[in-house]
VMD Tcl script that draws the C-alpha trace (Angstrom):
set ca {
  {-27.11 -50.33 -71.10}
  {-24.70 -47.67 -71.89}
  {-23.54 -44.33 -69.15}
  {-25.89 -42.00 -70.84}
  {-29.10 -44.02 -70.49}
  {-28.34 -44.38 -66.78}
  {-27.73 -40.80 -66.51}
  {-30.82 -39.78 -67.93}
  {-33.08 -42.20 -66.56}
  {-31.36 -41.15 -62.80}
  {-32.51 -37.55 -63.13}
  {-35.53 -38.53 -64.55}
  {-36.02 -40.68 -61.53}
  {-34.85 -37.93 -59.23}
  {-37.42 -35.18 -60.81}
  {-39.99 -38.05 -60.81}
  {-39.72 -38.11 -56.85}
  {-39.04 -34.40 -56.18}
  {-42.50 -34.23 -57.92}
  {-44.11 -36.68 -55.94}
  {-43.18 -35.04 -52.58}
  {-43.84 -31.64 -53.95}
  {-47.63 -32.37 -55.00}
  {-48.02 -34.33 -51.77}
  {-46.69 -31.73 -49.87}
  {-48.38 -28.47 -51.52}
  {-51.82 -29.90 -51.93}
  {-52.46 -30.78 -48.37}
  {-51.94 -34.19 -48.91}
  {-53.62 -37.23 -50.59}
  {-56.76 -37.54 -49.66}
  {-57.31 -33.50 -50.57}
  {-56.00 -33.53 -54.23}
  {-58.61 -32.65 -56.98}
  {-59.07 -34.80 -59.49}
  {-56.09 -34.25 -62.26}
  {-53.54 -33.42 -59.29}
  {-54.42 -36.67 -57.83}
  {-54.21 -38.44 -61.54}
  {-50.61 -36.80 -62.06}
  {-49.64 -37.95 -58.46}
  {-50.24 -41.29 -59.49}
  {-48.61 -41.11 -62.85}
  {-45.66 -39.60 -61.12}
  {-45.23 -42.56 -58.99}
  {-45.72 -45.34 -61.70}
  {-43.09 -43.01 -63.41}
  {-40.80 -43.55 -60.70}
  {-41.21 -47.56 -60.51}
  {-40.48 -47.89 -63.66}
  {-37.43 -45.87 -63.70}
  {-35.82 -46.97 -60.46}
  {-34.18 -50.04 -62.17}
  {-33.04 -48.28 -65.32}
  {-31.99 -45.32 -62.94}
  {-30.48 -46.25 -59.56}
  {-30.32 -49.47 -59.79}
  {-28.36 -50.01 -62.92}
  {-25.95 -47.01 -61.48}
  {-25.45 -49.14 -58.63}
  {-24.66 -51.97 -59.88}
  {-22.09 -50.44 -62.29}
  {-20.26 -49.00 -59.52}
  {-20.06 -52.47 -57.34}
  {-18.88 -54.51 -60.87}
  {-15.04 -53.46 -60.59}
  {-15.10 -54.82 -56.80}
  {-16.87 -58.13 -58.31}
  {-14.93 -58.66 -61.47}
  {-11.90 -59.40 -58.63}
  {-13.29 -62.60 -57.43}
  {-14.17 -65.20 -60.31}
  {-17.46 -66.61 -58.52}
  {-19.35 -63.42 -58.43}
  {-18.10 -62.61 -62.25}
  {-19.39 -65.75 -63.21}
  {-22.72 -65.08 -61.39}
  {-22.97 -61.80 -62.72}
  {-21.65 -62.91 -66.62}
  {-24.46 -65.99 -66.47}
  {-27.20 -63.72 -65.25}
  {-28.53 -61.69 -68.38}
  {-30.70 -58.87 -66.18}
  {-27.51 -57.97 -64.13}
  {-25.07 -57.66 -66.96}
  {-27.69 -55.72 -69.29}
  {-27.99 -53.15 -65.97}
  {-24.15 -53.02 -65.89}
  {-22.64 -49.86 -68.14}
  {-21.15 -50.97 -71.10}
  {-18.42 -48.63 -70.74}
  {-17.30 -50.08 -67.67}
  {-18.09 -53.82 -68.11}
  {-15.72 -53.75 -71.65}
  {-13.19 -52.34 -69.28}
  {-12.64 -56.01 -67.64}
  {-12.81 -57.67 -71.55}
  {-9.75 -54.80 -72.27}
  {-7.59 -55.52 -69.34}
  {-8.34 -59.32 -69.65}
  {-10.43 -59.77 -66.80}
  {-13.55 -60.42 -68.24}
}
mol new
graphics top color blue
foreach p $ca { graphics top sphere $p radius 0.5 }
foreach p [lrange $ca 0 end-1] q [lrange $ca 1 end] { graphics top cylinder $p $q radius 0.2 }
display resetview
């Protein structure tokens, strides 16, 4: 996964829950929505499963891969494990394969 993607599934995460709180806060709550605020509510919040890995997640564990490309057990665990190193910037993780520590 590359910087950009991150980026712009973070913000979209971000708007994804400003909108949830916002429609749960300005129509009274859940129970009072009408029918299509209550239908966007829910897309909002599918929206915002879905993007949480992609978004934070991946972010996070980008920013924690310099501390665990230090010690060769966790690179190894992250370098056999194909879901953490696709979540892991590109940019950065071909910064340990540069400096030989990949």
């Amino acid at each position: 996964m590359t910087k950009r993607v991150s980026i712009i599934c973070l913000v979209g995460f971000i708007l994804c829950l400003l909108g949830v709180f916002a429609l749960g806060i300005f129509s009274g709550g859940v129970e009072y929505m009408d029918v299509f605020v209550r239908y966007t509510y829910n897309i909002l919040w599918a929206l915002l499963v879905i993007l949480f890995l992609p978004g934070l997640m991946s972010y996070l564990f980008s920013r924690s891969w310099r501390e665990f490309r230090k010690d060769k057990a966790n690179r190894e665990f992250v370098r056999k494990n194909p879901l953490l190193t696709f979540f892991i910037w590109r940019e950065i993780r071909d910064e340990g394969i540069d400096d030989g520590q990949h």
